[in-house]
C-alpha positions, 0 to 999 in steps of 0.5 A: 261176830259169827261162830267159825269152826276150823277142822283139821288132820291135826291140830296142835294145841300146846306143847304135847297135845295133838289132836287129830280129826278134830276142830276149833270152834271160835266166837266173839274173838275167842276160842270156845272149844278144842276136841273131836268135831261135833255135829255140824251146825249154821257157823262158818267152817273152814276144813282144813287137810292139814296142821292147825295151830296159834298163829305166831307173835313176834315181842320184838319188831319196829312196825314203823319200818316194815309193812303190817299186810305181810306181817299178817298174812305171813302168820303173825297176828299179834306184834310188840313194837319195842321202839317208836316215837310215841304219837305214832306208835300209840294210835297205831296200835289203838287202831290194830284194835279195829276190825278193818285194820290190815294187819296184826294186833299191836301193842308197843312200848313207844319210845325208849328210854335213854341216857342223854345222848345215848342210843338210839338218839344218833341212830339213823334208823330212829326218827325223832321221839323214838328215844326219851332222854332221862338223866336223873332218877325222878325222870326216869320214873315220870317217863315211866308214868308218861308212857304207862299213861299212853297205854305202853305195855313195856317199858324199854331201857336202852343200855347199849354202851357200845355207842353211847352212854347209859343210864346211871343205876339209881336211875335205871333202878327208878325206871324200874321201881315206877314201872314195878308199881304200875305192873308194866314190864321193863325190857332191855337193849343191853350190849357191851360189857357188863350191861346184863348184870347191870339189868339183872342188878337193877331187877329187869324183867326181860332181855330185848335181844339174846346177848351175843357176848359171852356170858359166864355160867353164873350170870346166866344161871341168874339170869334163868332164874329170874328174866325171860329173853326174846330171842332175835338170833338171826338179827346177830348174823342175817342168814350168815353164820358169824361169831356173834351168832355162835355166842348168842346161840350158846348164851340161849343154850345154857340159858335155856337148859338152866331151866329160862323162858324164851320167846320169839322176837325177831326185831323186824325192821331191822335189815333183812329180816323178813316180814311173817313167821321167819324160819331161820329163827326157829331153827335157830332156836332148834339150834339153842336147845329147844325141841320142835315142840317148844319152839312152837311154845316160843312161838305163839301167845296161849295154847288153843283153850277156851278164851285164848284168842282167836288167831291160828293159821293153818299149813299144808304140812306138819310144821313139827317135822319141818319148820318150811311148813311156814313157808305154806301158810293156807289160812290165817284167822284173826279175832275169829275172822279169816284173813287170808 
């Protein structure tokens, strides 16, 4: 694959690094160096008289509902699709892999895993295989080996006990321990009342939404301490400014200021929320406590170091002064390859 330099005004590399003047020099899908521009050699260069950075990864979308062209082209070059029937989401995400693939890189979680009749087997937006229904704990962990088999890079566990049942601890539990083993992740749908501690008792590693029911400040404390939290604020209010986004924001609050990590996630496909790097959820994340630069940590995979991938995108403007700078993507580069 060809070298590809990237020189820019400014270039943001982590949280508290800003280069300015300076270039990122990529090969094979990976960055070989960040830092003050070198002399010119035979690589492809892109110029840039504006901001560079990582281009953004969204950990909770539906891919399967939503177009991947404008995912990508909107900043987004890596997704994780939480909730998909598996003999779909699977080779789709193998065929990301590819280079002539026109959209983002994707790794998925494939179906989710669910109480007998529980979400989202009712859901009108599921279709048939996005749930697998596991009533006991032996089938909980088979489910788990099944999907870790298939090349699942989560596990999700739908505990939504506002529209259905759930699963039972000891199953819940199982689900855990067999993909502990394995060293895949667990994620959870968790809504209703008492459905996060019931994640946190069963040693969860993630939360697929900001809960937007009230949390107390002990459960939250444990909570930081060990799970991080996809964000999806805008998905409790779609441009509206409602109750349960109020809650959800203060949960994120005092979550984040207990010291927890959290990433963007948008669940794309989910009603109106658009395709790209979406705006209102970064200032809402603004809103929950974190500081431009964090919601640019938030936002991204890796820091631009040497071997992180290759994927930026360049803006017209300095997105640390105002999140619109997104909405004026000039360039966005993939694996080392320009795509737009």
């Amino acid at each position: 694959m060809a070298r590809l330099v990237i020189a820019a005004s400014r270039i943001w590399v982590k949280p508290g690094v800003v280069l300015d003047d300076a270039e990122v020099v990529c090969e094979d899908g990976v960055v070989l160096r960040v830092g003050q521009a070198a002399p010119a050699d035979d690589a492809d260069r892109l110029e840039v008289d504006g901001f560079v950075m990582p281009a953004a990864a969204d950990r909770h979308v539906h891919i399967g509902l939503s177009d991947p062209w404008p995912v990508l082209a909107g900043g987004v070059t890596a997704v994780r699709d939480l909730g998909w029937p598996a003999n779909l989401i699977f080779p789709l995400a193998e065929l990301s892999d590819g280079p002539a693939f026109e959209g983002p890189l994707i790794r998925a979680a494939g179906p989710m895993l669910t109480a007998p009749g529980g979400y989202p087997t009712q859901a009108s937006w599921a279709p048939e295989g996005t749930a697998v229904e596991v009533a006991t704990p032996a089938d909980g962990a088979a489910a788990v080996h099944r999907l870790a088999g298939l090349g699942a890079a989560a596990i999700k566990v739908a505990l939504n006990a506002e529209v259905g049942p759930t699963p039972d601890d000891a199953t819940l539990v199982a689900i855990v321990d067999a993909a502990d083993a394995l060293g895949v992740p667990v994620t959870a749908h968790a809504q209703g009342s008492g459905q996060v501690e019931r994640a946190l008792g069963a040693g969860i590693h993630e939360l697929a939404h900001t809960p937007w029911i009230q949390l107390g400040d002990d459960l939250i404390e444990q909570a930081a301490r060990r799970i991080r939290i996809v964000s999806t604020l805008d998905m409790t209010s779609f441009g509206r400014d409602t109750p349960n986004l109020r809650a959800a924001i203060d949960n994120l609050r005092r979550f984040l200021a207990a010291g927890g990590d959290v990433v963007y996630g948008t669940d794309l496909g989910n009603g109106s929320i658009p395709p790209g790097i979406h705006v209102r959820e970064l200032t809402l994340l603004r809103e929950s406590g974190l500081d431009p630069d964090g919601v640019l940590a938030a936002l991204t995979r890796a820091p631009l170091e040497p071997g992180a991938p290759a994927d930026l995108i360049a803006l017209a403007a300095d997105p640390l002064e105002d999140f619109g700078a997104f909405e004026r993507i000039a360039a966005v580069i993939r694996a080392g390859r320009r795509i737009i």
